[in-house]
N, C-alpha and C positions, 0 to 999 in steps of 0.2 A: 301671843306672838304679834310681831307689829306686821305691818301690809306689807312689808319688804317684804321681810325673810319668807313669809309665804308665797308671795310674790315668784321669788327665788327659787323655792321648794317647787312650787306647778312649773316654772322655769326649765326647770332640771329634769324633772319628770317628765317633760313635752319633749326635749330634747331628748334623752335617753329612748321615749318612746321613738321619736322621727328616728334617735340613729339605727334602733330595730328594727323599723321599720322599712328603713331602705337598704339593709341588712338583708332581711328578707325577698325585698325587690329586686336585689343584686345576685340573691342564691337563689331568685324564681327565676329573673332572667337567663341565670345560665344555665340552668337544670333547661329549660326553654329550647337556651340556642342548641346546650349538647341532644336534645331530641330532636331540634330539625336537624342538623347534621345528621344521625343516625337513619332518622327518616329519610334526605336527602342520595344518603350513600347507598340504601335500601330500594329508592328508586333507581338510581343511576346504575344498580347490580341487574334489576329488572328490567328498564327500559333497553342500558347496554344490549343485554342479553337479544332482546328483540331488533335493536337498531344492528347489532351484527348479521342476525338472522339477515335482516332485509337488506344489507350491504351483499352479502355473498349471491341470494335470489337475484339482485339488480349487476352484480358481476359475473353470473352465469348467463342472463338473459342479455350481455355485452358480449361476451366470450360466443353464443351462439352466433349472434346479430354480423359480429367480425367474419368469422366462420364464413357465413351464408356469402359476405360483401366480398369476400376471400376468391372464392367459389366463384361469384359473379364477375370480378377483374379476372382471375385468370381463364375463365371461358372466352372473355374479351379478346385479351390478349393471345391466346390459340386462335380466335377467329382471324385477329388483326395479323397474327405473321404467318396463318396459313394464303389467307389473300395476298399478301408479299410477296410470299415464296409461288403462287400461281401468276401474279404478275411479273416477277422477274424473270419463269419459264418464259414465258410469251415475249417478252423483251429479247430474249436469249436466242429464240427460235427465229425471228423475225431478221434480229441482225445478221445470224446464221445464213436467213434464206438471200436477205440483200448481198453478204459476203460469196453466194452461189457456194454453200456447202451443203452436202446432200443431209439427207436427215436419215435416220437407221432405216426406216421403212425405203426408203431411194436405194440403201446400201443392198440392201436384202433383198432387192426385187433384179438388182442386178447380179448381185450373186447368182440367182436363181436363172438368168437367161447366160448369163456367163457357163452354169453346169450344164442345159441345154444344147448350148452350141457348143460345147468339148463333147457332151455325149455323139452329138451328127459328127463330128470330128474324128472321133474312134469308129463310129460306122462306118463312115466315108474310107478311112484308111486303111479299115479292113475287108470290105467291098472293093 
């Protein structure tokens, strides 16, 4: 055979071989990628799993936290409008006393000399 045609023959053979060869590489690669995928979906079934876990534990330990700060504004706020309502009495009592209106304990203490002096009254007019 002359140098060519053999030439040509390992030519052909080299070739054939690369194209098997990357043949190969192209059916390793994706055997490859379809196992990290697999792996991949494998962790994300397992991590998920735990990052939920730890999503709901940090939404309870919110949901308490709220609670407590809940708790805390509205004690506040009962402190804040019960002092209101103790200052607006005192506002009230005061204009009251400048306006010269008696106060119930005033009203009541003359009621009670009022029924005193009708009692001497019925004495008197029965004596």
């Amino acid at each position: 055979m002359s140098a060519k045609k053999k030439s040509k023959k390992q030519s052909k053979k080299t070739g054939e071989k690369t194209a098997k060869s990357a043949h190969d590489e192209v059916l390793d690669s994706a055997s490859r990628i379809w196992l990290a995928g697999l792996g991949a979906m494998a962790m994300a079934e397992e991590e998920g799993s735990k990052f939920f876990r730890r999503l709901v534990e940090r939404g309870e330990e919110f949901q308490d936290k709220g609670r407590e700060r809940l708790g805390e504004v509205r004690e506040r706020a009962e402190k804040q409008w019960s002092d209101l309502g103790e200052t607006f009495d005192k506002r009230v009592v005061v204009a009251l006393e400048r306006l010269g209106v008696p106060t119930h304990k005033e009203v009541e203490e003359l009621n009670q000399r009022l029924e005193k002096l009708n009692a001497k009254l019925d004495q008197m007019k029965k004596g």
